[in-house]
C-alpha positions in Angstrom: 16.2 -50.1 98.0 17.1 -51.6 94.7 13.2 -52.5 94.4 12.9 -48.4 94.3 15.1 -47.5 92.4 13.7 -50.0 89.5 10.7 -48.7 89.6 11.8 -45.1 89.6 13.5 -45.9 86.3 10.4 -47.6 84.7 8.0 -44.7 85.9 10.0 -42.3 83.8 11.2 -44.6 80.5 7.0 -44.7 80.6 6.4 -41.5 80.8 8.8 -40.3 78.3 7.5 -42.5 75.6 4.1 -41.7 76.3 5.0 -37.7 75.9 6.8 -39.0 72.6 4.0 -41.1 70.8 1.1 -38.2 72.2 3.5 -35.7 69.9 3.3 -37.9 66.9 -0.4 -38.5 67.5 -0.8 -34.8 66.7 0.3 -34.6 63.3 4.2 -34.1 63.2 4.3 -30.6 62.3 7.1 -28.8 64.4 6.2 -25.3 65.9 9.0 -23.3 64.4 9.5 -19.8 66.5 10.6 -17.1 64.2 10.0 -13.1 63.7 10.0 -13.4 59.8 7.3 -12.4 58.0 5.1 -15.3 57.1 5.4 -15.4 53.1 8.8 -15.6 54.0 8.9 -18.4 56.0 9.6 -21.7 54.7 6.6 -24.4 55.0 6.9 -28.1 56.1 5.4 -30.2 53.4 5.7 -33.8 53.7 4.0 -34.3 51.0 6.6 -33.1 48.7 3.7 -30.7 46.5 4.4 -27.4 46.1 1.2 -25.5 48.0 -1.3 -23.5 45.9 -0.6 -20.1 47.0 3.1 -20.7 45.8 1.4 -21.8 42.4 -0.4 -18.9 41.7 2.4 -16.4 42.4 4.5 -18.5 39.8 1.6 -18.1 37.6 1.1 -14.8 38.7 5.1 -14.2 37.6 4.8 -15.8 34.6 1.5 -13.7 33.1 3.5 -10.3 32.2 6.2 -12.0 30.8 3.5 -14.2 28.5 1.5 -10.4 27.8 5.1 -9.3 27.1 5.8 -12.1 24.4 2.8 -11.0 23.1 2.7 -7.3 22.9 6.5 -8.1 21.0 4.7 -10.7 18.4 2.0 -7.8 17.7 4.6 -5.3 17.1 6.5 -7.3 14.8 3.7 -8.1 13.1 2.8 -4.8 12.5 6.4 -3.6 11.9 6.6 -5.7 8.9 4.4 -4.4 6.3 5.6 -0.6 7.4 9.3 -2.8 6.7 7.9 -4.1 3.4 6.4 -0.7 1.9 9.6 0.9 2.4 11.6 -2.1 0.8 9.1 -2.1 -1.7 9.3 2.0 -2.3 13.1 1.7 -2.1 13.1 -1.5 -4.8 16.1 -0.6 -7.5 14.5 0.5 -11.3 14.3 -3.0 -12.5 11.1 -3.1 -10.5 9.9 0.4 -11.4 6.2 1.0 -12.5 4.9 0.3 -15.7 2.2 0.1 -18.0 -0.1 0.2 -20.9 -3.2 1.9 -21.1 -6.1 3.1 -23.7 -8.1 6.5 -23.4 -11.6 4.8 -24.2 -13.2 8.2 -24.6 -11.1 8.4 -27.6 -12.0 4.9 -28.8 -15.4 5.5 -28.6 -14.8 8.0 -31.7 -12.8 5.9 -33.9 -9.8 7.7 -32.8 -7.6 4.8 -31.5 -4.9 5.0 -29.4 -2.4 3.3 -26.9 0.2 4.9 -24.3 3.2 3.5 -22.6 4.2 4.9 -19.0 7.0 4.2 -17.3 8.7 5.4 -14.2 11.8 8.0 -14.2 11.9 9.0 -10.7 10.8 8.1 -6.9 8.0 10.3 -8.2 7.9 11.1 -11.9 6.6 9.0 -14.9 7.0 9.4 -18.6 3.4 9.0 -20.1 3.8 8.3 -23.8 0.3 8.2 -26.0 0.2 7.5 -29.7 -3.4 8.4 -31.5 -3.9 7.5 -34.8 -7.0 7.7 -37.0 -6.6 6.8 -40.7 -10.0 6.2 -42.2 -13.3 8.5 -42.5 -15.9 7.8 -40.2 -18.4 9.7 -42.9 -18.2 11.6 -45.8 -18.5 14.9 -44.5 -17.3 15.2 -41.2 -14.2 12.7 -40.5 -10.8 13.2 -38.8 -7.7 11.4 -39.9 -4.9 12.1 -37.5 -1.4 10.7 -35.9 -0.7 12.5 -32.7 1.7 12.2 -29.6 1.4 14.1 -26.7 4.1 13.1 -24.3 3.6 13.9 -20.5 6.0 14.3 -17.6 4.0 13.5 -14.0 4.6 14.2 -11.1 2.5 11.7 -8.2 1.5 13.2 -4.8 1.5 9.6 -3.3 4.3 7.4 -1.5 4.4 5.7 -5.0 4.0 6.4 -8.9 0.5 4.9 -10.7 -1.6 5.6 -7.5 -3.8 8.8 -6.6 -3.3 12.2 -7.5 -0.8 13.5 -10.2 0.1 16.8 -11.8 1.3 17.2 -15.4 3.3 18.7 -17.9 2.7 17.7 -21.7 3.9 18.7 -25.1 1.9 17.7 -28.5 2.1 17.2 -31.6 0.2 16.5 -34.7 -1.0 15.7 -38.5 -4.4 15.9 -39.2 -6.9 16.3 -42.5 -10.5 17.5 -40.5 -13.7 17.3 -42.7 -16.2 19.4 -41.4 -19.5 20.7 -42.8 -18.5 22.2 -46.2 -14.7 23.1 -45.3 -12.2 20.3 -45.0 -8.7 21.5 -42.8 -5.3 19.7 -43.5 -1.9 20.5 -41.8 -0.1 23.0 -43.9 4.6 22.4 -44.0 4.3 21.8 -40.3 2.2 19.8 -37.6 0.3 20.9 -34.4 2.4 22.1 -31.8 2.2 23.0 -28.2 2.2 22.3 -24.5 0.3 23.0 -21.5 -1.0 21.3 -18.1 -3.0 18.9 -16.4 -4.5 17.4 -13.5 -5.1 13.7 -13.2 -6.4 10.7 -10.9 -5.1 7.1 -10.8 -7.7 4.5 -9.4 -6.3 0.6 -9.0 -9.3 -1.7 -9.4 -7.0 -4.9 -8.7 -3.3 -5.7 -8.6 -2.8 -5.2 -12.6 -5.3 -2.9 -13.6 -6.8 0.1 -13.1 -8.6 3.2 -14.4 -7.1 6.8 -14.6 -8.9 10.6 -15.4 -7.4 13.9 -16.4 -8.1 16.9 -18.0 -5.3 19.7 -19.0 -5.5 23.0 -20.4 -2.7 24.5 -22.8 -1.7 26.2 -26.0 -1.4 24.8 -29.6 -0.1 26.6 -32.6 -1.5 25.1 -36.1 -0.9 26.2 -39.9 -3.3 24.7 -42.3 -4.8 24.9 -45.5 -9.1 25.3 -45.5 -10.6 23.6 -48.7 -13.9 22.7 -49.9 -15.4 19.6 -48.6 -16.1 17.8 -51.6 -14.0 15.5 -53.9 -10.5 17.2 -54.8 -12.0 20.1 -53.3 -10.5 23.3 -54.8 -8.1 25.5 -51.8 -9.9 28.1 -50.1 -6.9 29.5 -47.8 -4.3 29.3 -45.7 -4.2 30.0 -42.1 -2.0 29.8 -38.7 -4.0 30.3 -35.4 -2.7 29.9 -31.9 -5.1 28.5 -29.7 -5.9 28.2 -25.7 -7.9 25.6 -24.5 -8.4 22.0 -23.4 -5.6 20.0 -25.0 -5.8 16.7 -23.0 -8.9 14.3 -22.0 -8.7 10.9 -20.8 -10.8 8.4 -19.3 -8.0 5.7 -19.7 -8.3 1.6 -19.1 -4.6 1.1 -17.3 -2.7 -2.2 -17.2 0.0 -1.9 -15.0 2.7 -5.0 -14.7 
């Protein structure tokens, strides 16, 4: 009976470990029974790596926020020079425009000349030109004259010294004309008058540029007519009042 009851035993100890190491033998993975969906459900990994499809979603996550960083970094970029101009247009008037320039149309004639212009306003310059002329280019036809035709401007741009402008001028001058057989010299008081003009600034680099305009105005003049020959004898006396061109530059600009 004891026999029996031995063997019994042995039969099943046997059988259990043989159901136990057949399990192993199959590759360990225990059969989990669940009704979650299967991205959901949490994967046995001995190997301790995380598995690629889990990789490429955190990949997948991390793309936006990367396009993200990068859509911010272009916008600041561009932000900045849109941040600058206005700094720059805002700067306080110890930074204002400046500059010297030369009318090289009136150069080329022997009448020399040099103006200052300087910034009074967001938008508004001074312009301040000196001509001068003191020696005769011939015998019979010369010009000897100091002028000054002061011009308040007003620029269509964001910023003085660049593109179009629009003008308001005043002149005035002393002259001694030789021409053909009648020489013309101011008379008590100097050329005076005003008028308007149209102009265009064009910067070449950062310092200098070139600059056009022509205006249109009125000029009163008193002046004596005399013969055009040495310690020519007075002819007349005469006041006119004259409409016209009164400015024209083609102007060399250096602007600091």
């Amino acid at each position: 009976m004891r026999t029996n009851i031995l063997r019994t035993v042995t039969l099943a100890v046997g059988l259990l470990a043989s159901t136990v190491l057949w399990a192993q033998q199959q590759g360990g993975k225990p059969k989990v029974m669940t009704s979650a969906a299967p991205e959901e459900t949490a994967v046995y990994n001995p190997s301790g790596k995380a598995p690629k499809a889990t990789a490429q979603k955190a990949s997948d996550k991390q793309k936006p926020a990367a396009r993200n960083n990068s859509n911010k970094n272009a916008t600041a970029k561009a932000e900045k020079p849109r941040r600058e101009k206005r700094v720059k247009a805002d700067t306080p008037a110890g930074a204002r425009y400046h500059a010297l320039k030369t009318n090289v149309a009136f150069d080329a004639i022997g009448a020399l000349n040099l103006a200052y212009e300087v910034q009074v306003h967001s938008r508004m310059t001074l312009d301040i030109p000196v001509t001068w002329s003191l020696w005769d280019a011939q015998r019979e036809h010369a010009l000897r004259i100091v002028a000054l035709q002061p011009e308040l401007r007003w620029w269509m741009g964001d910023e003085p010294g660049r593109g179009h402008f629009f003008g308001l001028h005043a002149h005035v001058a002393w002259y001694n004309l030789k021409w053909d057989d009648s020489r013309y010299q101011d008379a008590g008081r100097p050329l005076m008058g005003a008028g308007l003009s149209y102009g265009y600034k064009l910067p070449i680099t950062e310092h200098w540029g070139a600059e056009f305009n022509v205006g249109l105005g009125y000029a009163n003049m008193k002046y004596n007519t005399y013969y055009n020959v040495e310690n020519g004898a007075q002819k007349d006396t005469r006041i006119r009042n004259y409409f016209g061109p009164t400015r024209l530059g083609l102007s060399l600009v250096y602007r600091f």
